[in-house]
ZATI-772442 format. One line per 5 residues: number of its first residue (from 0); their letters; for each residue x, y, z of C-alpha. Coordinates in Angstrom, 1 decimal, m for minus. Each point is the difference from the previous one (the first is absolute). Layout:
N
NUM	a	X,Y,Z ~ ...
END
This chain:
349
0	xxxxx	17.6,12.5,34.3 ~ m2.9,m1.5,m1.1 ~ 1.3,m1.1,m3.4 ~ 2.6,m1.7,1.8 ~ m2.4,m1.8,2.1
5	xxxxx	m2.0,m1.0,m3.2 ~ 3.1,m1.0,m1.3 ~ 0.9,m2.4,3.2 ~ m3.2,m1.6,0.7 ~ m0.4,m1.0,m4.3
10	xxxxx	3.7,m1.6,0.8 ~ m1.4,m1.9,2.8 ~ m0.2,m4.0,m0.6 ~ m2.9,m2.0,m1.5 ~ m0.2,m3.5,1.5
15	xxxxx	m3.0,m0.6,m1.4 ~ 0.2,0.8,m3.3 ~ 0.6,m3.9,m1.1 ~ m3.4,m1.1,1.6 ~ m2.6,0.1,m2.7
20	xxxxx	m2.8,m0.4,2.1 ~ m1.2,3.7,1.6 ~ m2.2,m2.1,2.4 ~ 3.0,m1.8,1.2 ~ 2.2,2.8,0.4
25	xxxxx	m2.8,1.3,2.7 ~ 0.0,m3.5,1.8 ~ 3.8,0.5,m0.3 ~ m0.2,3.5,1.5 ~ m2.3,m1.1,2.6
30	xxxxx	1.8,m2.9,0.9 ~ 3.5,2.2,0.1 ~ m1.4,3.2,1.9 ~ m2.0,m2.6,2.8 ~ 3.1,m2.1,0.1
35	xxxxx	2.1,3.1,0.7 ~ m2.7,1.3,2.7 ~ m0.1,m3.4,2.0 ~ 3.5,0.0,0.2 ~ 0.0,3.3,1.5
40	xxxxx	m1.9,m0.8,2.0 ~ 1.5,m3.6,1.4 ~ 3.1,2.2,0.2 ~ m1.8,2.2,2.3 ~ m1.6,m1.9,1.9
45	xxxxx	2.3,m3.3,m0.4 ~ m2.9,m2.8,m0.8 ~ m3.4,0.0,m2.3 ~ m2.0,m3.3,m0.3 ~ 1.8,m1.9,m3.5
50	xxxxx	m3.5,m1.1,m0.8 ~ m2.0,2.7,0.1 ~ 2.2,2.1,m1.5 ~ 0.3,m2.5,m3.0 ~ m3.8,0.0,m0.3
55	xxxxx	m0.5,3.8,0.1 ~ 2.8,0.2,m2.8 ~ m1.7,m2.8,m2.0 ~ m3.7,1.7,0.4 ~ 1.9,3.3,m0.9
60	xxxxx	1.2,m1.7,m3.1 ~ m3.9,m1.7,m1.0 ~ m1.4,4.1,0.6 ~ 2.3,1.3,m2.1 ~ m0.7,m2.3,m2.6
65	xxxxx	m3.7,0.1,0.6 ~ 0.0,3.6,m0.4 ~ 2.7,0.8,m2.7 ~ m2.3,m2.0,m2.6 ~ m2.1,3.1,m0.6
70	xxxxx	3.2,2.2,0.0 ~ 1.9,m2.5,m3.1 ~ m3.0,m1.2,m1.7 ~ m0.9,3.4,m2.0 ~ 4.3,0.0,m0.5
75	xxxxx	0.1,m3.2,m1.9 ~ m3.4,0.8,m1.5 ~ 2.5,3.1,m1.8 ~ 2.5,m2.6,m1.0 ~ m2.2,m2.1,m1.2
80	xxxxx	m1.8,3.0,m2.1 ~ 3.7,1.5,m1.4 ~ 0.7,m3.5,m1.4 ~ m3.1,m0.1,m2.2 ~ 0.5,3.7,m1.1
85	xxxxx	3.6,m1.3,m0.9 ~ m2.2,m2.9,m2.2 ~ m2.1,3.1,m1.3 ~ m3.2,m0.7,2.4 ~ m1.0,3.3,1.8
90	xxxxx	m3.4,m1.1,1.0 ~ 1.5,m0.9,3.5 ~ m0.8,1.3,3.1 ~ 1.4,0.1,3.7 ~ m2.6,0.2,2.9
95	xxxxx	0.7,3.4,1.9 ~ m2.2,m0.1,3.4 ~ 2.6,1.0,2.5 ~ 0.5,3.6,0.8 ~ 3.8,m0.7,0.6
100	xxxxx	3.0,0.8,m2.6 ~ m0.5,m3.3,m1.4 ~ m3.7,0.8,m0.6 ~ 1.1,3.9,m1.7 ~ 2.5,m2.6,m2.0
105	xxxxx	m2.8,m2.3,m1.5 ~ m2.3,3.1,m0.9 ~ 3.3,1.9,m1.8 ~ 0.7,m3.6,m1.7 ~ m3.5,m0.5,m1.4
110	xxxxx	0.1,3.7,m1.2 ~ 2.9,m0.5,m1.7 ~ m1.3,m3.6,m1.6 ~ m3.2,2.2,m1.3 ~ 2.2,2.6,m1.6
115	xxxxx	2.3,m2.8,m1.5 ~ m3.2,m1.1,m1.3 ~ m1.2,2.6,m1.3 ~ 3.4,0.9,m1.6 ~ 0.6,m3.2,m1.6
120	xxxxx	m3.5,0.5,m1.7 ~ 0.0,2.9,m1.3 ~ 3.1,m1.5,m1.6 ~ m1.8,m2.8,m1.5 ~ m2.6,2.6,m1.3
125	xxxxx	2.9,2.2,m1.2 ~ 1.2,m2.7,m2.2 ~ m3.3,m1.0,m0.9 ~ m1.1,3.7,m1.1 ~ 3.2,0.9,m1.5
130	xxxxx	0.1,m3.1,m2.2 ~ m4.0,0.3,m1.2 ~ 1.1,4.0,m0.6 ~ 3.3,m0.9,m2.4 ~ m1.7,m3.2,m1.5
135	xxxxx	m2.8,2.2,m1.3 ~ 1.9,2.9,m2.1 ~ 2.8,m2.1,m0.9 ~ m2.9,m3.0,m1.6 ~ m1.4,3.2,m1.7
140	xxxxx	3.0,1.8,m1.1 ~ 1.7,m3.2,m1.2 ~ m3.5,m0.9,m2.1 ~ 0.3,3.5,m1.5 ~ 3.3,m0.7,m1.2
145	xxxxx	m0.4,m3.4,m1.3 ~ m2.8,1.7,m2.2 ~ 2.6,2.4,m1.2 ~ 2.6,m2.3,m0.7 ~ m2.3,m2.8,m1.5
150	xxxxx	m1.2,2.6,m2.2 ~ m3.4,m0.5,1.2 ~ m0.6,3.9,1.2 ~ 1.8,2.9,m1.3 ~ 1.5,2.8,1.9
155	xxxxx	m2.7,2.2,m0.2 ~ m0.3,2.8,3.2 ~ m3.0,m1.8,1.6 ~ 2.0,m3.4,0.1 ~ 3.3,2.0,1.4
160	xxxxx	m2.4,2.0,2.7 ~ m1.1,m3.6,1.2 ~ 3.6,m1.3,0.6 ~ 0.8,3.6,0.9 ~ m2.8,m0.4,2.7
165	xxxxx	1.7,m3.2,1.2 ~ 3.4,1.0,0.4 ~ m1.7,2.9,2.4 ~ m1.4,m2.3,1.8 ~ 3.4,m1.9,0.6
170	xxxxx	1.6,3.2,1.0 ~ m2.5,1.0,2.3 ~ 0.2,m3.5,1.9 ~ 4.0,0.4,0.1 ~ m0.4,3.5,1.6
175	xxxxx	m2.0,m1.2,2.9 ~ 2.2,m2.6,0.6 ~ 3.1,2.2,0.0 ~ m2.1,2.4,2.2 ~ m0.5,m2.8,2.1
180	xxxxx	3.4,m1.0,0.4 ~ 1.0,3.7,0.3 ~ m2.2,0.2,3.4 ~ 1.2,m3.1,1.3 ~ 3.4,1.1,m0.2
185	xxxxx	m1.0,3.7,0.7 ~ 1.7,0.9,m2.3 ~ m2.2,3.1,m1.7 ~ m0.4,3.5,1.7 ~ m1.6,2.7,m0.9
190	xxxxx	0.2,2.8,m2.5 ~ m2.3,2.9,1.8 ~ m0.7,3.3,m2.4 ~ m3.1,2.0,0.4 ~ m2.3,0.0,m2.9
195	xxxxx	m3.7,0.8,m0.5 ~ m2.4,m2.8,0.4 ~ m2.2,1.0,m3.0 ~ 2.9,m0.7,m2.3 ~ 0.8,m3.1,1.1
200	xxxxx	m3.7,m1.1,m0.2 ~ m0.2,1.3,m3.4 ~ 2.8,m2.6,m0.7 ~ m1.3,m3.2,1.6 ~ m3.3,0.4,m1.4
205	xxxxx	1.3,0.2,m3.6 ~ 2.6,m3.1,0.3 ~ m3.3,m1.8,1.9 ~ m2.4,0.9,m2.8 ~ 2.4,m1.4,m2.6
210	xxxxx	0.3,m2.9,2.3 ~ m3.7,m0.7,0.2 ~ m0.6,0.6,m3.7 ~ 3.2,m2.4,m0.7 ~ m1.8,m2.6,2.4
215	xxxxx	m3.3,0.5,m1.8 ~ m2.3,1.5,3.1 ~ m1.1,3.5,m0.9 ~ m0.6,2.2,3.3 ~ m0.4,3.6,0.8
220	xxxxx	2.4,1.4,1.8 ~ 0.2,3.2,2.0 ~ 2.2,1.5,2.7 ~ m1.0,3.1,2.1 ~ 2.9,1.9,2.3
225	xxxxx	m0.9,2.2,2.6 ~ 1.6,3.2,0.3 ~ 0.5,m0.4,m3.7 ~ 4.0,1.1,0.8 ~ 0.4,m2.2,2.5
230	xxxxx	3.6,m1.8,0.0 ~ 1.6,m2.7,1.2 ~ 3.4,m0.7,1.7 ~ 0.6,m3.5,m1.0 ~ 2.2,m2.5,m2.5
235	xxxxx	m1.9,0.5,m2.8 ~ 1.0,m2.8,m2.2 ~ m1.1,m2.5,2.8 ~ m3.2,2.1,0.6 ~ m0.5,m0.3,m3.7
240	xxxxx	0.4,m3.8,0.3 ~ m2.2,m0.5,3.2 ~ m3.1,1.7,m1.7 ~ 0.4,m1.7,m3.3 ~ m0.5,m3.1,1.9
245	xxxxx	m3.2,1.4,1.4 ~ m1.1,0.8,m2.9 ~ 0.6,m3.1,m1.9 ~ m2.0,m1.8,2.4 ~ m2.6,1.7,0.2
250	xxxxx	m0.5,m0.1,m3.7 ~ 0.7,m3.5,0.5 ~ m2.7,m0.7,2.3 ~ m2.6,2.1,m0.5 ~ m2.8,0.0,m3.2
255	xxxxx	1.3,0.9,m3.1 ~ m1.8,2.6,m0.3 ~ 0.1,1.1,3.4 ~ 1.6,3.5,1.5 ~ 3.1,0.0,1.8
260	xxxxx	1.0,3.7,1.9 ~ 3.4,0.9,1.6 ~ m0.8,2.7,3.0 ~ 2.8,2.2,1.2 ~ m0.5,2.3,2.9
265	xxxxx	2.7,1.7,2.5 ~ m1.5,m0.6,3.3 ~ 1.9,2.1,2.8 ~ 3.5,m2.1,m0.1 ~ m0.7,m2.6,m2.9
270	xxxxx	m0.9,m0.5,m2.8 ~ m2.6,m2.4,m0.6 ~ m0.9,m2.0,m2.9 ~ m2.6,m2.6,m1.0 ~ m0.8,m2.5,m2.9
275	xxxxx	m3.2,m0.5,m0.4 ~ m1.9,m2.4,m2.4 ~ m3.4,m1.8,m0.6 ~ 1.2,m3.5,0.5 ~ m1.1,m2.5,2.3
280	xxxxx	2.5,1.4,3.0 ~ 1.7,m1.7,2.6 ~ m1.5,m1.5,3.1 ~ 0.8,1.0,3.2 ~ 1.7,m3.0,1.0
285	xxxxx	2.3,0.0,m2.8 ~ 1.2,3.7,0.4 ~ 2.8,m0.7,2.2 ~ 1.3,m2.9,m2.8 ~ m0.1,1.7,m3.1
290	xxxxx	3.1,2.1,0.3 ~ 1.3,m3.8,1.3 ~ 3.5,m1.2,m2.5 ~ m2.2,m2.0,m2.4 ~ m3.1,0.0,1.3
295	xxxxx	m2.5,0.6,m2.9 ~ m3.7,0.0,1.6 ~ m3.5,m1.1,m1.0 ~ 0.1,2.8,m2.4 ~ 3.1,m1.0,m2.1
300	xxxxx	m0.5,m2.0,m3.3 ~ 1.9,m0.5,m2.9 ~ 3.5,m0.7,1.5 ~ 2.2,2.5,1.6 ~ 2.7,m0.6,2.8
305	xxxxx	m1.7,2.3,2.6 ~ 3.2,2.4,0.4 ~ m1.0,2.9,m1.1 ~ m1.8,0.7,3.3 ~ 2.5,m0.9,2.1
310	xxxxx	2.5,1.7,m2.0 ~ m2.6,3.2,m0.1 ~ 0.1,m0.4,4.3 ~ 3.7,m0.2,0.1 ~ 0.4,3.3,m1.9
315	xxxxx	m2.6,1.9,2.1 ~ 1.3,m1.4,3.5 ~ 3.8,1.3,m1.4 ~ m2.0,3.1,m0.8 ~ m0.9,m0.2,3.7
320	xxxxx	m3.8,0.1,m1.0 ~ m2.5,m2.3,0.3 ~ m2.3,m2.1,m2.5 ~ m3.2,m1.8,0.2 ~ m3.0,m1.3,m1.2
325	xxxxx	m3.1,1.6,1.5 ~ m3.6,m0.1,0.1 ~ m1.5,1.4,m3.4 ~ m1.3,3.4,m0.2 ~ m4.1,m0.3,m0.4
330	xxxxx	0.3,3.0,m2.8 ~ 2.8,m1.2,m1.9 ~ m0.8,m3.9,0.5 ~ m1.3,m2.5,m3.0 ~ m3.1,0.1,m1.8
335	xxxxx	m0.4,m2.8,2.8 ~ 0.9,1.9,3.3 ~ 3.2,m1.7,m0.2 ~ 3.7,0.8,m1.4 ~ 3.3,0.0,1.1
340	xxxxx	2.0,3.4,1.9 ~ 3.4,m0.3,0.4 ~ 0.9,3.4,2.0 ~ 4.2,0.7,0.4 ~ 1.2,2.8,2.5
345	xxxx	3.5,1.4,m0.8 ~ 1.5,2.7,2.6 ~ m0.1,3.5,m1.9 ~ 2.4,1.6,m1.4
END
């Protein structure tokens, strides 16, 4: 019965709908429901005074518009503001003081025009990063060749590993993309198996050490698991992936000849582990940014396109773990008290 009544009053008629003015349909309304009330009542009560009734209807019609400027203004403030976004401006901003619907409207609507914002420049940076990250190996790849065809360098294995090293670096930047794409579209699940952590460790520190030696920044590793069998109940590829990344960037960032542990330890119903190194470390207030799509920090230098944390998050929260940059610990910290700690929690197997 009720989707029948829906269904009746939406079929009701809309006189008003070719007025453009919102303040004019309420002088219209006011006008209309007062007209309607004095003629019940001159049919009642057979005469009411022509002029005073004109007056009251005419000082009902100046309220009204008195009072409905408040009520439009923040409305055609929102017009206004959805035209320039259409131009590409989404620096525009409606007043929202009232408490009303209109007011919940104009604090929704400037939301939105932040996240629009936002959105359109971490676009801009995308392109930006993305085209500084091809430019770079392609200019170095293509140089590499031109030697070889020109006949200025020969093939020798140290000229190969450099273009070798470059079309790496290509590959790597076309994976986070596709990852990229693959979470927008959700498109990826995951592939759980249980496995044991010190395995998996043992991997990612050898691919990170030939990483780091490739990238010319020397660093002792270590990794310590605790219980020693402890195992894991997770997609171990994308594990793999999301602690490679660590690892890269904390050789990446801290002293080249600087330590850089991976702590595993089965706390109770998780499985906890950190990345720790010597660098300078992350400041509080950018903690909550760093795992951010692009976002690349006071710490980054020498390019990058700041997915690999966000990618690194996205694979965690699928995990339905958590990950985070936290306070350094004062034993394992830099020569300096300071350092980085990325700590992930996983649900146990």
């Amino acid at each position: 019965m009720s989707g029948i009544a829906v269904r009746l009053w939406n079929a009701l008629p809309r006189p008003l709908d070719p007025v453009r003015s919102i303040k004019l349909k309420l002088g219209i309304l006011l006008v209309a429901s007062g007209g309607v009330a004095f003629g019940f009542f001159r049919w009642q009560i057979g005469w009411l005074p022509p002029r005073t009734s004109f007056i009251a209807l005419w000082l009902a019609l100046l309220t009204s518009q008195v009072l409905a400027h408040g009520m439009t203004r923040p409305l055609r403030e929102m017009t206004a503001a959805a035209q320039a976004m259409a131009r590409g401006d989404y620096t525009r901003r409606v007043r929202a003081t009232s408490r009303d619907e209109v007011g919940q409207l104009a604090v929704a609507f400037n939301q939105m025009s932040a996240d629009l914002a936002a959105a359109d420049r971490q676009r801009r940076e995308l392109i930006a990063n993305v085209s500084h990250e091809l430019r770079t190996p392609i200019s170095a790849l293509r140089a590499v060749l031109e030697n070889l065809v020109d006949g200025v360098t020969s093939p020798d294995p140290a000229t190969l590993r450099t273009a070798l090293a470059q079309s790496e670096r290509l590959s790597s930047l076309v994976t986070d993309l596709l990852d990229l794409s693959r979470i927008d579209a959700g498109a990826l699940t995951l592939r759980r198996e249980t496995f044991a952590v010190s395995g998996l460790l043992d991997e990612v520190m050898a691919e990170a050490e030939v990483n780091a030696a490739a990238a010319g920044r020397p660093v002792r590793m270590s990794a310590k698991v605790q219980p020693p069998d402890a195992v894991a109940f997770a997609d171990r590829a994308r594990l793999h992936q999301v602690l490679v990344s660590l690892l890269d960037n904390a050789v990446t960032h801290g002293p080249p000849d600087g330590r850089v542990q991976v702590l595993a330890r089965d706390a109770d119903d998780h499985l906890v582990i950190e990345v720790r190194d010597e660098g300078p470390g992350i400041s509080r207030e950018e903690r909550h940014l760093v795992f951010q799509r692009f976002a690349r920090g006071e710490r980054a230098s020498g390019g990058g396109t700041g997915l690999g944390l966000a990618i690194a998050r996205w694979v965690v929260d699928l995990h339905g773990g958590t990950i985070a940059a936290v306070d350094p610990d004062t034993v394992h910290s830099g020569r300096d008290g300071s350092g980085c700690r990325i700590r992930l929690t996983l649900p146990a197997a």
